[in-house]
C-alpha positions as CSV (number, residue, x, y, z in Angstrom):
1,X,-4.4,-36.3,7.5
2,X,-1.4,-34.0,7.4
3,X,-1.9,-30.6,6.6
4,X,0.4,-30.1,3.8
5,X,-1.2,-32.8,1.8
6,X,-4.6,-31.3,2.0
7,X,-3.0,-27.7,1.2
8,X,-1.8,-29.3,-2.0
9,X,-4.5,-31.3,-3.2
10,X,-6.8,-28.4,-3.0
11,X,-4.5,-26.4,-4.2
12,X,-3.8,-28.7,-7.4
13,X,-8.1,-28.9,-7.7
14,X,-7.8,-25.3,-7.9
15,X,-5.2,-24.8,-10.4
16,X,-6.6,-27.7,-12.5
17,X,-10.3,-25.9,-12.5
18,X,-8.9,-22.8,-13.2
19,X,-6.6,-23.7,-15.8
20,X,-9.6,-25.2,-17.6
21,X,-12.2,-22.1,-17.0
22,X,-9.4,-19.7,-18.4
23,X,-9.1,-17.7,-15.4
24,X,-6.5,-19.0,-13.5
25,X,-4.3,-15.6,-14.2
26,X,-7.4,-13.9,-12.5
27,X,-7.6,-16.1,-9.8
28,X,-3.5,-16.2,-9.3
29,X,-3.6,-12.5,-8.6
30,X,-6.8,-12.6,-6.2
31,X,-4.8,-15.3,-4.6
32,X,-1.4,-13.6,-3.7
33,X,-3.4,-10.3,-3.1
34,X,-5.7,-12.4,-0.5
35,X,-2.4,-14.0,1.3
36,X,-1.0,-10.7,1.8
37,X,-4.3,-9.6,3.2
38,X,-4.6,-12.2,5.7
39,X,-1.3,-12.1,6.7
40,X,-1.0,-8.4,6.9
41,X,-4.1,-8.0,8.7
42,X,-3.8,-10.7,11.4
43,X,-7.8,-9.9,12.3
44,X,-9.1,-10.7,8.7
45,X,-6.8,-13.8,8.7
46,X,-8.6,-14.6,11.9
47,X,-12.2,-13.8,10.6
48,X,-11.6,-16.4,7.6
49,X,-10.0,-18.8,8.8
50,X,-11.4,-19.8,12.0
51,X,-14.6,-17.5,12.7
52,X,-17.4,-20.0,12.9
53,X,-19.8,-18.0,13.6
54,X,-19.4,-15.4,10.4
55,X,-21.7,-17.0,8.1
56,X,-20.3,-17.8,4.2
57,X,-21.3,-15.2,2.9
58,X,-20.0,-12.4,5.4
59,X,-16.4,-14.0,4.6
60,X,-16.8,-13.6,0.6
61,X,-18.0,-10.2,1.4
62,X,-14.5,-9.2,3.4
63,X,-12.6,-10.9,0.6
64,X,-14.0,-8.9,-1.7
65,X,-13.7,-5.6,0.0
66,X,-10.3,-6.7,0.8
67,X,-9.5,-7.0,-2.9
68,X,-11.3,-3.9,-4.0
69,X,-13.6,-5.8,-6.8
70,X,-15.5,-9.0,-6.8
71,X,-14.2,-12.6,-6.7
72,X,-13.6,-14.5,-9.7
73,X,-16.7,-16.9,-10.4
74,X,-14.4,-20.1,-10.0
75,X,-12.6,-19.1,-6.5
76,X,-16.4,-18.4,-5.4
77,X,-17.2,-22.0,-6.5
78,X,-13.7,-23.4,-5.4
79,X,-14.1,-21.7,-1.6
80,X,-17.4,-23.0,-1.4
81,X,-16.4,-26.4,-2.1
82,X,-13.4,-26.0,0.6
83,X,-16.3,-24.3,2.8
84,X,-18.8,-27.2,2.5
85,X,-15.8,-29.8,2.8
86,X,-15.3,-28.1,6.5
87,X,-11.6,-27.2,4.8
88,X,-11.8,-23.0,5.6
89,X,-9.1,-23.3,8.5
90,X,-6.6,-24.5,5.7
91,X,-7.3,-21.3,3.3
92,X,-4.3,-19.9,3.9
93,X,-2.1,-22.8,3.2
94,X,-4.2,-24.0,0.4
95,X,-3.5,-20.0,-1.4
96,X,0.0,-20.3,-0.5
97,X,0.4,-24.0,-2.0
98,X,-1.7,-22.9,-5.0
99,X,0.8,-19.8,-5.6
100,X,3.6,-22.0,-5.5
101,X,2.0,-24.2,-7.9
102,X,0.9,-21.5,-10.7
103,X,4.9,-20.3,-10.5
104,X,6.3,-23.6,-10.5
105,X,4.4,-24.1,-13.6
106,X,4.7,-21.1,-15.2
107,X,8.5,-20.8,-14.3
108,X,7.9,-17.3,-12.2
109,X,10.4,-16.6,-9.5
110,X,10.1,-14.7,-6.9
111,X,11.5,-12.4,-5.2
112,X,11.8,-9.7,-2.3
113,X,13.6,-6.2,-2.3
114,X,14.0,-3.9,0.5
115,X,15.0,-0.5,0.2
116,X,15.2,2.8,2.6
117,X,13.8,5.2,0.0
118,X,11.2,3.9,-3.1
119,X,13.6,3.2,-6.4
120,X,11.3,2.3,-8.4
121,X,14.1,2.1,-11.7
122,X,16.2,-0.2,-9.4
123,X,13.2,-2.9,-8.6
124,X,12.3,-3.2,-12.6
125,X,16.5,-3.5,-13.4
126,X,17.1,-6.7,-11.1
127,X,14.1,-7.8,-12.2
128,X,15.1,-7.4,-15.9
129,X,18.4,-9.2,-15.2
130,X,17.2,-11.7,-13.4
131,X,14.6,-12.7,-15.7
132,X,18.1,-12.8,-18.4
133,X,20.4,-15.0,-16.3
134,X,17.5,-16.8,-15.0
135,X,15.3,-17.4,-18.2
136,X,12.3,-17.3,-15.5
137,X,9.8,-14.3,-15.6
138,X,10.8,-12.7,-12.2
139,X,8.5,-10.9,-10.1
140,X,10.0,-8.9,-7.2
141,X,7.9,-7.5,-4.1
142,X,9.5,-4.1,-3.5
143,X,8.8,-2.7,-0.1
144,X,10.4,0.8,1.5
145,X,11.9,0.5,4.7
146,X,13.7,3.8,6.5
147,X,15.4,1.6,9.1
148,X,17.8,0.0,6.3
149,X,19.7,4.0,6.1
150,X,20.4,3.5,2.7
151,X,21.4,0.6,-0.2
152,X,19.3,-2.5,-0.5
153,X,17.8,-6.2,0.9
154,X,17.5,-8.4,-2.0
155,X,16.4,-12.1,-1.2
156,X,15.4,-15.0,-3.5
157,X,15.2,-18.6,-3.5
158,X,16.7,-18.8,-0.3
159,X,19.2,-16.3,-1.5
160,X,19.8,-13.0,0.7
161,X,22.1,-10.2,-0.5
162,X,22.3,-7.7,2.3
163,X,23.7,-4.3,0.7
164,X,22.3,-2.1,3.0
165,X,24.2,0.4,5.6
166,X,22.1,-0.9,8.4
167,X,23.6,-4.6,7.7
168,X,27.3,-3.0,7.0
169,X,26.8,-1.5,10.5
170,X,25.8,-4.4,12.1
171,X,28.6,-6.2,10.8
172,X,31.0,-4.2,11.6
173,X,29.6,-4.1,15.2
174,X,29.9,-7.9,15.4
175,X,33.5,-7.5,14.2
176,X,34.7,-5.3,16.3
177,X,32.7,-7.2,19.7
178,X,34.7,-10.2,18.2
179,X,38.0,-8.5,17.9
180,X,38.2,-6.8,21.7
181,X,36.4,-9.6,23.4
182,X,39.4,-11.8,22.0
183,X,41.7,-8.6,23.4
184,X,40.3,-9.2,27.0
C-alpha cells in the first residue's frame, strides 16, 4: 500500500479521535513540536522511527523528554495503536499528514521567516496582515540566520519573498556573470 495513503488515514483516525476527546489543540501542538524534533535531531528521528530494538516504552519516554512534559492521553493510545499495527516507521509522515489536516480544517496557514538578527515586532506584523488579506489565522516560524546580512526570507504556500542582502548579492552576482560572459 502506498505510503501516503496510510500517512493519511492514520492521520484522519487521529484527528477524528482527538477532535472527539477534546484535545486535539493539545495533541496539534505535541505534534508539530515532535516533527521538529525528529527532524532536527536526525538521531531521535532514527530511534523512533526505525529502532526495533528500543522497546515501546523507551520511545514514549524520548518523546516526552523531547517535549519537556508528558504526552497527551490520546497520542499515547493513538501511537500505540500505530505501534501494535507495526505502523511506527510512518510516524513522521503520519504527524506531518495530521498537521496538515488540523490547518486545513481550521483554516491556519503557515508560514516561514528568516531574518539575520531576532525582530520579534516584524514576525507578529506579517503575521497580523496576513491573517487580514488572508482571513486565515497565520502562524509564522521565525528563525535568525546571520548569513542573510541583513532584511528578510519570507516564504508561504509555495510563495518566497527574498528581501535579504545575501539574496540582493547573489543576484547581482548572477547579473553581472550574465552580462560579461555575453561581453566575451
Amino acid at each position: 500500500m502506498n505510503t501516503g495513503v496510510i500517512a493519511a488515514r492514520y492521520a484522519r483516525a487521529l484527528l477524528g479521535y482527538a477532535d472527539q476527546r477534546g484535545s486535539d489543540c493539545r495533541i496539534y501542538g505535541q505534534a508539530v513540536r515532535l516533527v521538529e524534533y525528529i527532524r532536527g535531531v536526525p538521531m531521535l528521528g532514527e530511534m523512533l522511527l526505525k529502532h526495533q530494538a528500543l522497546s515501546f516504552d523507551k520511545k514514549l519516554s524520548l518523546m516526552e523528554s523531547a517535549l519537556d512534559e508528558p504526552l497527551d492521553e490520546g497520542l499515547v493510545k493513538f501511537l500505540e495503536l500505530v505501534r501494535k499495527n507495526g505502523r511506527m516507521e510512518y510516524l513522521l509522515r503520519i504527524m506531518l499528514s495530521f498537521i496538515n489536516m488540523y490547518r486545513k480544517e481550521r483554516n491556519i496557514r503557515a508560514g516561514h521567516l528568516v531574518t539575520a538578527v531576532p525582530v520579534v515586532f516584524l514576525a507578529e506584523k506579517i503575521e497580523s496582515l496576513l491573517s487580514e488579506r488572508t482571513g486565515a489565522h497565520v502562524v509564522l516560524d521565525h528563525k535568525t540566520d546571520p548569513s542573510i546580512i541583513g532584511g528578510f526570507v519570507f516564504e508561504m504556500d509555495g510563495y518566497r519573498l527574498d528581501a535579504s542582502a545575501r539574496g540582493r548579492l547573489d543576484r547581482l552576482r548572477k547579473e553581472l556573470v550574465e552580462e560579461n560572459s555575453r561581453l566575451v
